[in-house]
N, C-alpha and C positions, 0 to 999 in steps of 0.2 A: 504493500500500500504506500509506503515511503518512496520507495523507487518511484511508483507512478504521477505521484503528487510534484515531484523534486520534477519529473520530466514536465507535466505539466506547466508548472512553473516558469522552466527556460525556456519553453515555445511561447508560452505569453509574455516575458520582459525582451524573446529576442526579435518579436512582431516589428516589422517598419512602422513606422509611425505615420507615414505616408499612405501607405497601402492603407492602413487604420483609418485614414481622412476619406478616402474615395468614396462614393456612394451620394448621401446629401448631404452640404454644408451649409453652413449657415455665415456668409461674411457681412465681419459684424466691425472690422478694423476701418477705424477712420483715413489712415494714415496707412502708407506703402510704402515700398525702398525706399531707403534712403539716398542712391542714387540715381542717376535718372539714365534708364534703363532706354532701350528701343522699342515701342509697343507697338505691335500690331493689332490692330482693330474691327471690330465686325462693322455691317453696312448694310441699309438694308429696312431695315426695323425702327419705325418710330417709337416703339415702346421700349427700348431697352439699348444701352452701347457696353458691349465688352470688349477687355484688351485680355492678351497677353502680351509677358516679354520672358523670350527664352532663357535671357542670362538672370536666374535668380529663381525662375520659375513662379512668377506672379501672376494673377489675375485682378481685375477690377471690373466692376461693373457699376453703372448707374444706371436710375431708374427716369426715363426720358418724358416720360406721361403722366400726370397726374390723374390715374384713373383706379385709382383706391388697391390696383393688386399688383404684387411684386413681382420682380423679375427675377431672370437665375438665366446664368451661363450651363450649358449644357455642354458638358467639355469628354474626348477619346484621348486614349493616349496608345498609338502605335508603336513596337520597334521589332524589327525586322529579327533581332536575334534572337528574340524569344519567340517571335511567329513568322515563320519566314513565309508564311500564307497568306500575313495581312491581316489577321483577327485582332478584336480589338484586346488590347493585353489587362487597358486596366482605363474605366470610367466613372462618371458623377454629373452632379447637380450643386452649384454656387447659387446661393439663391440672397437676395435683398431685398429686406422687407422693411425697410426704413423710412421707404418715401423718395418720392421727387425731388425736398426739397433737402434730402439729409446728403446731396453728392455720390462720389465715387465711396464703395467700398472695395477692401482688400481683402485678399486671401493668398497665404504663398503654400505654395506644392513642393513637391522634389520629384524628378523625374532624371532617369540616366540620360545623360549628356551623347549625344553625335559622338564617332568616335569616324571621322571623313576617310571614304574609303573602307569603312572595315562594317560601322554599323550607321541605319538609317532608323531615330526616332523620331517619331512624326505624333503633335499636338493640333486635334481640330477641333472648333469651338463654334457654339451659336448664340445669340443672345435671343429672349423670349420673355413674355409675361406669363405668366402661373399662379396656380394656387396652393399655395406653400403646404396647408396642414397635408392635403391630397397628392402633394408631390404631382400634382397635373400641368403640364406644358401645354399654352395653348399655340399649338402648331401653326395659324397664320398670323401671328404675331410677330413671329421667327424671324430673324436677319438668315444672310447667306452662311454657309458655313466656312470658315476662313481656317488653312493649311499653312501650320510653323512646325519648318523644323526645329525637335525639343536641344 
């Protein structure tokens, strides 16, 4: 029973803490890098603008509309060396429920870095309104979906 418990134990404290994030999140940080990163942006979507930026592995999103429901980045994450088929390896939901008028929020990730020539990870992202308790994305609200390498 020891043994089992002990094993236990070192598969939960040796969990990424990353992978632990995926699924739905909630950003709720006022405030992002502290450096000023290269963002790329969705387009698209009057109700909703997200960015990411590769180096740091941020997201932001703000909520564009004043129309009482929140938004949420709807984000994949690709890499070739774990699926060399393309499936998606690991995904979620960034969601902001703050308001129109509360700005950009943040959220930082960790994702394995390009490794040029050897591995290809690929970040793709939408921005959408939804209904947060329901985890429901209303699909033509959607921006395009916008392709970073991670």
């Amino acid at each position: 029973m020891f043994t089992l418990l002990a094993t236990l134990a070192a598969v939960i404290c040796t969990a990424s803490p990353a992978a632990a994030a995926d699924g739905k999140q909630l950003a709720t940080d006022a405030s992002g890098p502290s450096d000023s990163p290269a963002w790329h942006c969705t387009y698209g979507s009057a109700n909703a603008r997200a960015c990411f930026a590769p180096h740091g592995e941020w997201f932001r999103i703000s909520d564009e509309w004043e129309d009482g429901y929140p938004v949420v980045i709807e984000w994949r994450f690709f890499d070739d060396e774990v699926s060399p088929i393309g499936a998606i390896v690991r995904q979620g939901t960034i969601w902001n429920t703050a308001g129109s008028a509360a700005g950009w929020r943040y959220v930082n990730k960790s994702f394995p870095e390009n490794q040029p020539g050897v591995t290809l990870k690929t970040v793709v992202f939408r921005a959408c309104s939804g209904n947060y308790p329901s985890n429901a994305i209303f699909g033509n609200t959607c921006s395009e979906w916008v392709s970073i390498g991670a």
